[in-house]
N, C-alpha and C positions, 0 to 999 in steps of 0.2 A: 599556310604557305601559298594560298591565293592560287590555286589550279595551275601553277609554274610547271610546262610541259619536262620529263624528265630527261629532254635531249638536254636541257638549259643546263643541267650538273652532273651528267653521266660523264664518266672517265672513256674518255674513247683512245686511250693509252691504256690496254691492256696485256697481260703474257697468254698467249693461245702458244697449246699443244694437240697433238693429235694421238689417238687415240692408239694406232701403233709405233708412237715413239717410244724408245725406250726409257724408264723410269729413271737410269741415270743423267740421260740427254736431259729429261724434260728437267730433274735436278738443276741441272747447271744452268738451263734456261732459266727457271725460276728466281733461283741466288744470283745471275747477273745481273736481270731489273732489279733485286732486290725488292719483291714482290713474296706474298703470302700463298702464293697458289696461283695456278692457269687454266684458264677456259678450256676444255677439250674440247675442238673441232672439226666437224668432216665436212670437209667444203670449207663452206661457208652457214653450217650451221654448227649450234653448241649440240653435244650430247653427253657432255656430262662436265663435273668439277672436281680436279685434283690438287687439296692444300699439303701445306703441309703436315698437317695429323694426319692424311690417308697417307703420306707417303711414310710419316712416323710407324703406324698402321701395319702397312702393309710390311716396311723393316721388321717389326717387330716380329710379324706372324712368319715372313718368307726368312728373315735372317740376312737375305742379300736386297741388293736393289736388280735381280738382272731380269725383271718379268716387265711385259708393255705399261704404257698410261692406262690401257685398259682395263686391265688386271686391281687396279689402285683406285681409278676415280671413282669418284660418287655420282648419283643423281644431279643432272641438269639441274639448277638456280631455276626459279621461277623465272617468268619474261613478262616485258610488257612492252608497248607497241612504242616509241618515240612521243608520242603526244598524251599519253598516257600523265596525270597530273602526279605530281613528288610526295602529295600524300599516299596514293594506291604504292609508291616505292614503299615509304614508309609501313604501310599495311603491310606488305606481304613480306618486308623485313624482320619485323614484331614477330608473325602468324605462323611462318615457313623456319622451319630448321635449318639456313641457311644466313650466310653474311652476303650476299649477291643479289642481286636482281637485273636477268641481262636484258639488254634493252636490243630488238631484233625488230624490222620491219620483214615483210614477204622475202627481200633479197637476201638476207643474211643479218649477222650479226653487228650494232652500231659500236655499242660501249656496253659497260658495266655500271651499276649503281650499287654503294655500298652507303652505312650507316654515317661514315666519313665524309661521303657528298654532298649528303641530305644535312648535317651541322655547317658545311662549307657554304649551303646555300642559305645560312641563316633564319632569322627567323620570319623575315620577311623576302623569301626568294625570287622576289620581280629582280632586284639586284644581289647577285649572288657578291659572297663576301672575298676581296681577293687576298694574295699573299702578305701581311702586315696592316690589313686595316683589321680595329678591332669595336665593335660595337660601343656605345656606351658601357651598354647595360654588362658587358662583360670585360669593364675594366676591373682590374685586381682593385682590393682595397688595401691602402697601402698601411693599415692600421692593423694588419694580421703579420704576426711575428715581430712586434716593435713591441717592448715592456713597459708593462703602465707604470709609470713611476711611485704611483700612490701605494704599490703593491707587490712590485718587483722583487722586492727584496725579502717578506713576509712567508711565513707556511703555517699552515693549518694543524693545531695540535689533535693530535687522534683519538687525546681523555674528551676535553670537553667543546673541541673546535673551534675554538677562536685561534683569531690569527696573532702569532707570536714572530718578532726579529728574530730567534732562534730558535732551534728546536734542540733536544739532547734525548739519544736512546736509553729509555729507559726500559726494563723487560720486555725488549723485542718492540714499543712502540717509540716512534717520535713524539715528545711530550715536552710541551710550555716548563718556564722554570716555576711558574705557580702548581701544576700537575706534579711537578719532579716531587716534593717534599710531600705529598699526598702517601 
């Protein structure tokens, strides 16, 4: 990925909750980005991450949802600094039990970097890839789910495996009409 600083594909359209909001709030927060989970913030730093398996989680074990963000989220995502290159994302993605890697300078929080970005910025990330461009290399081949004619029609008998126009059950297997009289 050519040392492509991680500001170049970080989502700086994130869902931030704070840590005494209440779990149904940050809920509804969540389900209206239509988002996987929110940054928990105080200030303007992260101190921790709420998805939704912790708030599954935490349903399951309280029964309600009426306890804080704080009570639910997990450990802060690893961070890295803005110029920080999209492989160390990719590192600490792989390494860290975590789908996030929040990107924060000294002031606070920038964005987020997730597994999604880092594909978004293809495979050569000096040009990150935009909405409907698609690489060569991952154009579909249009030869997958089209029937080859040679063969289409054929199935493999299960006495002796050759391929037969038809096949007929015979004791429980599909068998050529040469097998059948065996």
């Amino acid at each position: 990925m050519n040392g492509v600083p991680v500001r170049e594909v970080m989502d700086r359209d994130y869902v931030g909750v704070s840590e005494s909001d209440s779990l149904s709030a940050a809920v509804g927060t969540i389900r209206e980005a239509d988002a996987t989970g929110a940054l928990v913030l105080r200030g303007g730093d992260a101190v921790g991450y709420l998805s939704t398996s912790d708030i599954l989680d935490y349903l399951a074990d309280a029964g309600a949802l009426d306890g804080a963000v704080g009570d639910a989220m997990t450990d802060v995502p690893p961070s890295l600094r803005p110029e920080a290159a999209v492989e160390d994302a990719a590192d600490r993605l792989a390494t860290a039990d975590t789908r996030h890697v929040v990107v924060a300078n000294g002031e606070g929080v920038l964005g987020l970097v997730d597994a999604t970005d880092l594909v978004r910025a293809g495979p050569d990330a000096t040009t990150p890839l935009r909405a409907g461009d698609t690489p060569e290399s991952a154009t579909p081949d249009d030869r997958v789910g089209e029937p080859d004619d040679a063969y289409s029609h054929r199935s493999v008998c299960e006495v002796c495996g050759s391929l037969a126009d038809s096949l007929s059950n015979s004791n429980g297997q599909l068998v050529c009409a040469d097998c059948r009289t065996v």
